[in-house]
C-alpha positions in Angstrom: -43.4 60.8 17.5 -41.0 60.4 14.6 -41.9 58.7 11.7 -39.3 56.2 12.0 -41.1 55.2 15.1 -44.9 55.1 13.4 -43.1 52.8 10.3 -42.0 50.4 12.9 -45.0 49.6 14.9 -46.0 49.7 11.4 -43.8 46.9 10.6 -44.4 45.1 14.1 -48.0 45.2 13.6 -47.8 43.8 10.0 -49.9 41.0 9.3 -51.7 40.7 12.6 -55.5 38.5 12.3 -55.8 38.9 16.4 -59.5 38.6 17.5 -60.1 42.1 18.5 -60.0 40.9 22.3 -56.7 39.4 22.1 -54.9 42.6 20.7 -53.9 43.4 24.2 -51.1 40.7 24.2 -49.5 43.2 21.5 -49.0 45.3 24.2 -45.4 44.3 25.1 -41.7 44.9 24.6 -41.0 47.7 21.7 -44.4 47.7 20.4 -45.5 48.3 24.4 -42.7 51.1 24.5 -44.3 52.7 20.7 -47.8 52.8 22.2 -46.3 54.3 25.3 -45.1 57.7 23.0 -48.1 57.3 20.8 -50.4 57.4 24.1 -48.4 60.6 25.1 -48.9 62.5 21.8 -52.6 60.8 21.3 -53.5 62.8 24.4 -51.9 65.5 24.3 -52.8 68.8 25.7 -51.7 70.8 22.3 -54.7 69.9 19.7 -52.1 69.8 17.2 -50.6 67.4 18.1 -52.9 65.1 18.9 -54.1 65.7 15.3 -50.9 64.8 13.8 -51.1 61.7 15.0 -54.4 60.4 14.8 -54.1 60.8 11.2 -50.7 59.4 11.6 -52.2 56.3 13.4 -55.0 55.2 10.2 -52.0 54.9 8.3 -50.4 52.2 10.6 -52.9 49.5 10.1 -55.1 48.2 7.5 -59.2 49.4 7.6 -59.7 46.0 9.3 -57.9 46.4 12.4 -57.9 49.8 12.8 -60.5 50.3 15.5 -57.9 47.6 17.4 -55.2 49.6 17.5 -57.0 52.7 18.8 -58.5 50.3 21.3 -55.1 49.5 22.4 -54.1 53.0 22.9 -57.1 54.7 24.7 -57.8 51.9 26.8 -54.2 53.2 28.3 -55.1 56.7 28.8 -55.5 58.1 32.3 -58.8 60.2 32.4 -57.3 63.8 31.8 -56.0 62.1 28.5 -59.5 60.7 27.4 -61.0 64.1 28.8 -58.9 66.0 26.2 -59.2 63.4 23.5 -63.1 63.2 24.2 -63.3 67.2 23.7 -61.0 67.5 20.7 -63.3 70.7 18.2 -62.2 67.7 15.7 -65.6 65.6 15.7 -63.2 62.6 13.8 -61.1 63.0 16.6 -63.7 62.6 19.0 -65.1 59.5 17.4 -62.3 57.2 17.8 -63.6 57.4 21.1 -66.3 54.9 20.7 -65.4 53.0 17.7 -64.2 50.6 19.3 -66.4 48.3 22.0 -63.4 47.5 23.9 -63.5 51.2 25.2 -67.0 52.1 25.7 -67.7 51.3 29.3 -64.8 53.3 30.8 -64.3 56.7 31.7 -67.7 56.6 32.4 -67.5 59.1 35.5 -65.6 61.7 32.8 -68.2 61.0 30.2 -70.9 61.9 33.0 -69.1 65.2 33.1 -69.4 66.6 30.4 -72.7 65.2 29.6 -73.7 67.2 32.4 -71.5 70.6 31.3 -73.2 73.3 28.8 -69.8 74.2 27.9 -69.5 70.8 25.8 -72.0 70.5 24.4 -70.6 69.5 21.1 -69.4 66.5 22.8 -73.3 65.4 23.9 -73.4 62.7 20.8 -70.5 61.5 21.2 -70.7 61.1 25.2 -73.8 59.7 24.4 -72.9 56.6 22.3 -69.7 56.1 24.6 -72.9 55.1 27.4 -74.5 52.2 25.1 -73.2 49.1 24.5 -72.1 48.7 27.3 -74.5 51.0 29.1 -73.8 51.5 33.0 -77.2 50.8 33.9 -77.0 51.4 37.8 -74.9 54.8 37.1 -77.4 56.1 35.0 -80.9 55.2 37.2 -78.8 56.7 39.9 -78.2 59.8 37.9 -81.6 59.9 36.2 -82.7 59.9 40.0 -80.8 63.1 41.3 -80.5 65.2 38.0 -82.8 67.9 37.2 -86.2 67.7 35.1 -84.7 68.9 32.1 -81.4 69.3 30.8 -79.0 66.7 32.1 -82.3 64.4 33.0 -83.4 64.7 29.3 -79.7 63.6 27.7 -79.9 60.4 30.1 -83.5 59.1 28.7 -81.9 59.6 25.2 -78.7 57.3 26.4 -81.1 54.8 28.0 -82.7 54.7 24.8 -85.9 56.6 25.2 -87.1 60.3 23.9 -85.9 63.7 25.4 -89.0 64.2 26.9 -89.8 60.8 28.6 -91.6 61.6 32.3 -91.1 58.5 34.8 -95.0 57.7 36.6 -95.3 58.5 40.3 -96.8 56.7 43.0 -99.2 58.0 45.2 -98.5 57.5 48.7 -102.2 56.4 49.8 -102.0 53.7 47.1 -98.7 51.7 47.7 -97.9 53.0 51.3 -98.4 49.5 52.3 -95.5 47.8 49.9 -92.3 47.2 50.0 -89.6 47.0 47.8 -85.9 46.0 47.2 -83.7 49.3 46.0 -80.5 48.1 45.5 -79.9 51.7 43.9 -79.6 53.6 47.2 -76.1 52.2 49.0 -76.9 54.1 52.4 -79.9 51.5 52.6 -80.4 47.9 52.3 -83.5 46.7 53.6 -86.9 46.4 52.2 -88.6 50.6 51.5 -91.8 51.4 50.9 -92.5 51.7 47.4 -93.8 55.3 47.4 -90.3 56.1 49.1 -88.4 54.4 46.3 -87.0 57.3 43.6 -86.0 54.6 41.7 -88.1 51.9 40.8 -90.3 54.6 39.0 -87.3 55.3 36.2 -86.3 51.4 36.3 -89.9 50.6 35.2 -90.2 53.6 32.2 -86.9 52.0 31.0 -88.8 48.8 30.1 -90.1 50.8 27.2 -86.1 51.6 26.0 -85.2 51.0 22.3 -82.5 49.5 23.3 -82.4 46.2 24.2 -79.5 45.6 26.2 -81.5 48.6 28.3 -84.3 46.4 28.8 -82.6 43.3 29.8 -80.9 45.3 32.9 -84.2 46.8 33.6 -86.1 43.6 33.9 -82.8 41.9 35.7 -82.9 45.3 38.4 -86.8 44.5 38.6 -86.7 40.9 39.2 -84.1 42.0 42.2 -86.8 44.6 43.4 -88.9 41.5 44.4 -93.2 40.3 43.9 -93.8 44.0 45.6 -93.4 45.6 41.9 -96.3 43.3 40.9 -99.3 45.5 40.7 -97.3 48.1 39.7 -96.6 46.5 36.3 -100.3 45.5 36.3 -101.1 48.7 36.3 -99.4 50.3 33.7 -102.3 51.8 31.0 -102.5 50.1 27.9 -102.2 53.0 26.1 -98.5 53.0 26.9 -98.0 50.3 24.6 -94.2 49.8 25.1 -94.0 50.1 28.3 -96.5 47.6 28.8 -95.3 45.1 26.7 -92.2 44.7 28.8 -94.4 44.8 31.9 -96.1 41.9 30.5 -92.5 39.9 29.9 -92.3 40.8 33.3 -95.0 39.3 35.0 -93.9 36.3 33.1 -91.0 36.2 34.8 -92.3 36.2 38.0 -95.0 33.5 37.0 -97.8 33.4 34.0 -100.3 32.8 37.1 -99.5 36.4 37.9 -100.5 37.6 34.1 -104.0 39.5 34.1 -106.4 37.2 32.6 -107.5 39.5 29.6 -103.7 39.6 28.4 -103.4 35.9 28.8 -106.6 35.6 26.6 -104.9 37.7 23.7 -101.6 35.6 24.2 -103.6 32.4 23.7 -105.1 34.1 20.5 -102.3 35.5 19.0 -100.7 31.6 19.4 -103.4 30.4 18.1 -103.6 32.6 14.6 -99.8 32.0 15.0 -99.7 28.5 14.7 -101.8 28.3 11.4 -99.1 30.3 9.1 -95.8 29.7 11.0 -92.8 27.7 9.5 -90.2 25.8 11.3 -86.7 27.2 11.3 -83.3 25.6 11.5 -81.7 25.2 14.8 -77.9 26.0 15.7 -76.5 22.6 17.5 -73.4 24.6 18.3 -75.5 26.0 20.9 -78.1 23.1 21.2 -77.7 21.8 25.0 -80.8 19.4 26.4 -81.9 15.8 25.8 -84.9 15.2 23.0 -86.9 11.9 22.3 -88.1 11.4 18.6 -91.1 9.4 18.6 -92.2 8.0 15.1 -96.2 8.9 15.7 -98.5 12.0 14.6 -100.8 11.2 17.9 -99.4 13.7 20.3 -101.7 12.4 23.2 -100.0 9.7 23.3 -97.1 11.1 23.7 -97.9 13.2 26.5 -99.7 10.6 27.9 -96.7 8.1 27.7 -94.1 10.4 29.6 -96.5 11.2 32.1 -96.4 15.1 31.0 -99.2 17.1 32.0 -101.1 20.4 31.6 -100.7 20.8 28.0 -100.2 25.0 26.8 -100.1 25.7 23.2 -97.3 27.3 21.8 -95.9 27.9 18.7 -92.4 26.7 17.5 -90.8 29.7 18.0 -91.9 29.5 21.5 -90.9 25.9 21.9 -87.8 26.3 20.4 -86.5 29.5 21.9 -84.9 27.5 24.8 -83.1 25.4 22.3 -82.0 28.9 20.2 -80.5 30.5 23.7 -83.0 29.6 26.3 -83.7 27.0 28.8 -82.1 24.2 26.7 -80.0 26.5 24.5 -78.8 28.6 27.5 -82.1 31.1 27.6 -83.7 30.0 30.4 -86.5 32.1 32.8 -84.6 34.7 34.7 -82.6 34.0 38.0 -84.4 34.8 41.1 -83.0 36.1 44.5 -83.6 34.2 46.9 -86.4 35.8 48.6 -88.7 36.5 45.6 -88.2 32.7 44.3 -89.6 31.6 47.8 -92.3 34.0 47.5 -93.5 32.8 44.1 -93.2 29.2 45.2 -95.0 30.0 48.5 -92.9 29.3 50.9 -93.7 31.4 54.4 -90.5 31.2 55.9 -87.7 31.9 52.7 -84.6 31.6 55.0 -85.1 28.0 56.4 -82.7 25.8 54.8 -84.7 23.6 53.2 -86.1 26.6 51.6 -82.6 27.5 50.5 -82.0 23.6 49.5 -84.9 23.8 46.8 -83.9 27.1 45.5 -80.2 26.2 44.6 -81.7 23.0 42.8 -84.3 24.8 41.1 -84.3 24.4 37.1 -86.3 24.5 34.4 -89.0 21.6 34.4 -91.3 22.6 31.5 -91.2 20.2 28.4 -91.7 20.8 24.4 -93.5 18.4 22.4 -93.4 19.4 19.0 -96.3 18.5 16.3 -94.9 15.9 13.9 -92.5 16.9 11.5 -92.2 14.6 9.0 -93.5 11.7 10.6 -92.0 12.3 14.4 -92.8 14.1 17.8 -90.0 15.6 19.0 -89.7 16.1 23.0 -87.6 18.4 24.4 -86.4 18.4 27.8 -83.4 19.3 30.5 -81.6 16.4 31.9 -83.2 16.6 35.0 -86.6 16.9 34.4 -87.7 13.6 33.5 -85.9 11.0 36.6 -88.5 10.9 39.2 -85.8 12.3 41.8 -83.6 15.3 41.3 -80.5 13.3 42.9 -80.8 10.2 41.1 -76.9 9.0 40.6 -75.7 8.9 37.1 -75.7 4.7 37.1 -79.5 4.9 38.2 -80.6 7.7 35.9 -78.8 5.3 33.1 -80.5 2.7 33.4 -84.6 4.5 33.8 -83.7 5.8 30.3 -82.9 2.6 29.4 -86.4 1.5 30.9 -88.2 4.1 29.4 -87.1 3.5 25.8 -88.0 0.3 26.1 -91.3 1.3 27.3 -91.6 3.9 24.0 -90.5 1.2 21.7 -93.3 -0.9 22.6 -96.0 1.6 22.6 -94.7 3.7 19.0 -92.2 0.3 17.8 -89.6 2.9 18.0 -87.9 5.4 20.4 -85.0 7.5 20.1 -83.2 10.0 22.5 -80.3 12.3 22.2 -78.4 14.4 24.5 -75.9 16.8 24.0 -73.9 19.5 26.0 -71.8 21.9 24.3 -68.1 22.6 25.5 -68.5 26.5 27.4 -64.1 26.7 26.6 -63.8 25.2 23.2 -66.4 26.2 20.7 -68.0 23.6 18.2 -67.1 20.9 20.1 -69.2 19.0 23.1 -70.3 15.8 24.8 -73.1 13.8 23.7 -74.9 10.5 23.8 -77.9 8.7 21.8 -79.9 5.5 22.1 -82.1 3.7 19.5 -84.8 1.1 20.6 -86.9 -0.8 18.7 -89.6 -3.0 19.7 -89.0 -3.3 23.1 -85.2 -3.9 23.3 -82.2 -1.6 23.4 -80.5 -1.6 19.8 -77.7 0.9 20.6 -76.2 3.1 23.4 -73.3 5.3 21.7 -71.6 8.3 23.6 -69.8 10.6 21.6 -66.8 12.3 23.8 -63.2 12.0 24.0 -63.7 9.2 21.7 -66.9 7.3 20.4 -68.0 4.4 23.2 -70.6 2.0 22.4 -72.1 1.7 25.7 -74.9 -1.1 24.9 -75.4 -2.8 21.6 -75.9 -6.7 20.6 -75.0 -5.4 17.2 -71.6 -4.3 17.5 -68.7 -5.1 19.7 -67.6 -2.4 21.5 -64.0 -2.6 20.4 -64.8 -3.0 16.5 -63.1 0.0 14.6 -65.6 2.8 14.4 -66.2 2.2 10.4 -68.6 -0.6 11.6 -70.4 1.5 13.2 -70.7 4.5 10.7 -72.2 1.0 8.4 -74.7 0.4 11.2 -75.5 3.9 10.6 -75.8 3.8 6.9 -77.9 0.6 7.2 -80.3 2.1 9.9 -80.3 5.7 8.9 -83.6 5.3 6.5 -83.2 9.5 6.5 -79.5 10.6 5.4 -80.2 14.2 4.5 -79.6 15.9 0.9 -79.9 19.0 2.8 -76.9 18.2 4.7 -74.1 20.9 3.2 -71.6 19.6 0.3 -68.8 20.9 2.9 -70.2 18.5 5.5 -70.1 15.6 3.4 -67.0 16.0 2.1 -65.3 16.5 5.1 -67.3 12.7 6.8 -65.6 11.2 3.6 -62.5 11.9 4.8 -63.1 11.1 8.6 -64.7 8.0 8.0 -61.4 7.0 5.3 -59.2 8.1 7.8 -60.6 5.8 9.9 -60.6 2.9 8.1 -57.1 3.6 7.4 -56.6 3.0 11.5 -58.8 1.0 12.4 -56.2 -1.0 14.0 -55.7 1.5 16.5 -59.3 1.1 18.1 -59.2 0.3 21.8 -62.4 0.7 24.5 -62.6 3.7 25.9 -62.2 3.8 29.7 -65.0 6.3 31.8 -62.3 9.3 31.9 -62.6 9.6 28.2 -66.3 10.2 28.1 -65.7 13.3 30.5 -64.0 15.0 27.7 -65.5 16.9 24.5 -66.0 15.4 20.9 -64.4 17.2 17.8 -66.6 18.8 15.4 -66.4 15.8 13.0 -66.9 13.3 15.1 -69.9 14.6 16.6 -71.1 14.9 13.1 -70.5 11.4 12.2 -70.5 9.5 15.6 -72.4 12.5 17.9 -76.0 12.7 18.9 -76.0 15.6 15.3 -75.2 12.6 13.2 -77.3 10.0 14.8 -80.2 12.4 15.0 -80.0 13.5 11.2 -79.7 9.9 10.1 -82.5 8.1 12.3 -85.3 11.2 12.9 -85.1 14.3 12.6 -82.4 16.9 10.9 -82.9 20.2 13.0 -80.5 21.9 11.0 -82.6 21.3 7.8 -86.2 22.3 8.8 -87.4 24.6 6.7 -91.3 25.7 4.1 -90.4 22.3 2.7 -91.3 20.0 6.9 -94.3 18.5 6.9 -96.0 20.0 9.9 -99.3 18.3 11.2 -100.7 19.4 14.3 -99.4 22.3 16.9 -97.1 22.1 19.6 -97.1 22.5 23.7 -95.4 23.1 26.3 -96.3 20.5 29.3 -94.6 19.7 32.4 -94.0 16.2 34.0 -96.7 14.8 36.9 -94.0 14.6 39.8 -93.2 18.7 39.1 -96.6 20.1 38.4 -96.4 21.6 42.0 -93.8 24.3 40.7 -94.9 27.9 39.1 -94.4 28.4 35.3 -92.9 31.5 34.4 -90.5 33.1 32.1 -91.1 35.2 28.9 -90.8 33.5 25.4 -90.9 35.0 22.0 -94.3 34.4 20.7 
């Protein structure tokens, strides 16, 4: 390629801040035709070539958004142009390869070739880092299964995260003839095999011990698909394989802490315990934060539990409790998604194809509940949408107005109740759709939703079509708990909002119900959302910290109607 042509992509790609998965739409008119001849040259079958311009190429973009642009060009290469690149004697050649994430993940049947060829072996490192992050978990257990004990076999446990020398356990046919499993490894066969037959399951379970842990997340996903017939064999890994075992353990959470042998659940309630004593709380992300939550003014967590009818109490520590709302069941980490046939066969049903059977299974969700020890003053309760109405189906209307019920309820026992909700928006990040209530004494003080505009659903205090600057003074005058931990940044940018919309408070009309399907802006939900509400009123989750009062511990429990389903799924401790 001339350098004319390198010093105008140069010039086209000048000043380009492209997230590095939007570089693609680059690819078009004269830059698409430049990357066409630097693709040519880049893969070249003369190694001069291709080194003239790969060196050529780091001068055509700045440091930051250089691993981009070589994105953009391999990503385009047929495989004999990758193979050539990927052998280069250059080893800085050769690592372009997998700088980038965007290209690890393909070519993965050339980079199996050549892990498996003695003639490259110079290329081993390299091929090996071009199978992680993404890794192709199912190509690998297949080839772990058919390649020889050393060699090849050895170079895939290193991929997969695990030494050279790594042995998978066997199982003896006069010990597991009896059980079946669910190899969906094997494409010739897709019914049930007896364990002892499986060549698979013995790799999938040594790869629970993997360093890596994008490794061990397919490994437990691939187990949980291999059904409850995998059960004892977890059990039964020694504890002297201490790895292993561990993710065994996660495991058999999954499936259901009832399946847990009782000495492990004994050191699990100990180490909680010793846990509890020295932990400290931690801020939580709202961006992420998706769930409902009652903050109860009282230190008497009994009576808490006792109030929302929640029963079977487990201690856990806050990192536990508040996983779900860091990525798990109300943050988007929830227990892992059974098939079909293994949910029916933890929840006990005989006959997992009936359609009732197929009913509860599609509505299935997590029921378990977080009550926090008092910070500052208040029990927090954690909770998905669904878990507290007494029916699963209860229409929106009906569900409105038992919440409505039940903080009156609250108000009366503790003098006064609060409850947020908030989902985030999956397509636009920062923003989302939330809702909180205040009750005091036994009546409902305010109902605000905070959506495609802020609606005051049920208030005597306010009239729903007052500008919205009344309503940030209701929540000066009520907030007893504005936080100085709250970021200058923040606070400067409410001051604005709220002057901005005094400046229009003319323009303030009710919103209709279409408006409160849509998502709030960032500042509005931190002024008008259930973030603001909640770090006014209660609780600031994005300020706890050494400096929360903590007094007692706090549990997970689950409510009276839904103590009939299993409990499962693995939490950090």
């Amino acid at each position: 390629m001339e350098t004319a042509g390198l010093d105008r992509l140069q010039t086209l790609l000048a000043g380009q801040s492209l997230s590095p998965d939007e570089w693609w739409r680059l690819d078009k008119g004269e830059v698409a035709a430049l990357l066409d001849e630097v693709r040519e040259q880049a893969g070249a079958a003369d190694p001069n070539m291709r080194q003239q311009i790969w060196d050529a190429l780091d001068r055509v973009v700045d440091e930051r958004n250089r691993d981009n642009l070589l994105a953009l060009v391999i990503t385009r290469f047929d495989a004999e142009q990758f193979r050539r690149v990927l052998t280069d004697t250059d080893p800085e050649v050769r690592r372009r390869t997998w700088r980038s994430h965007t290209v690890r993940g393909r070519f993965t049947e050339v980079v199996m070739e050549l892990l498996a060829d003695e003639h490259f072996d110079y290329t081993w490192p390299d091929c090996i880092e071009m199978l992680r992050e993404p890794t192709p978990f199912n190509d690998l257990v297949r080839a772990l299964a058919q390649a020889p004990k050393d060699g090849l076999r050895e170079r895939l446990w290193v991929a997969l995260g695990l030494p050279a020398d790594t042995r998978a356990p066997e199982f003896l046919p006069d010990h597991s003839s009896a059980t079946l499993v669910s190899c969906t490894f094997c494409p010739e066969s897709y019914d049930d095999v007896a364990i002892h037959e499986c060549r698979h399951l013995p790799i999938v379970v040594t790869l629970l011990g993997s360093s890596l842990d994008e490794v061990r997340q397919q490994t437990m996903k691939s187990l949980m698909v291999f059904g409850l017939g995998v059960v004892d064999t977890l059990r039964s890994i020694p504890r002297a394989d201490r790895k292993v075992r561990r993710g065994a353990l996660a495991m058999l959470a999954e499936f259901g802490w009832h399946l847990l042998p009782s000495r492990d659940l004994m050191t699990l309630e100990r180490l909680i315990r010793s846990k509890q004593q020295a932990e400290t709380p931690e801020t939580l992300d709202f961006a992420c934060l998706s769930g409902s939550w009652y903050a109860l003014p009282t230190t008497d967590q009994n009576a808490v539990l006792d109030a929302l009818d929640l029963r079977d109490p487990v201690p856990v520590t806050l990192r536990m409790g508040f996983a779900p709302l860091r990525f798990t069941p109300w943050q988007r980490t929830h227990p892992m998604t059974m098939y079909l046939e293994t949910w029916a066969g933890v929840h006990g049903f005989a006959e997992w194809n009936a359609e009732a059977t197929r009913d509860a299974y599609l509505r299935d969700f997590y029921h378990q509940v977080f009550v926090t020890p008092a910070l500052d003053g208040w029990t927090l309760v954690f909770h998905k949408t669904k878990t507290l109405p007494a029916a699963l189906d209860t229409p929106l209307e009906q569900q409105r107005l038992e919440m409505y019920m039940r903080m009156e309820q609250l108000s009366l026992r503790f003098g006064t109740a609060q409850w947020f909700e908030q989902r985030p928006d999956s397509y636009a990040p920062g923003e989302c759709w939330s809702q909180w209530c205040l009750a005091q004494d036994g009546d409902i003080r305010m109902h605000c939703v905070s959506s495609g505009d802020v609606r005051i659903r049920r208030s005597d205090e306010i009239d729903p079509t007052a500008p919205l600057d009344r309503l940030y003074a209701w929540l000066e005058t009520n907030g007893h708990r504005y936080e100085t931990h709250t970021a200058p940044a923040d606070n400067d940018r409410v001051e604005a909002y709220v002057a901005t919309l005094q400046k229009h408070d003319h323009e303030r009309y009710l919103p209709d119900d279409e408006d409160e399907l849509d998502s709030a802006s960032t500042i509005q939900d931190l002024v008008f959302g259930a973030r603001g509400a909640s770090r006014r009123l209660s609780v600031n989750l994005e300020a706890l910290g050494p400096h929360t009062h903590v007094q007692g511990t706090g549990v997970l429990a689950v409510p009276a109607h839904l103590r009939h389903r299993p409990r499962r799924g693995a939490l950090p401790i």
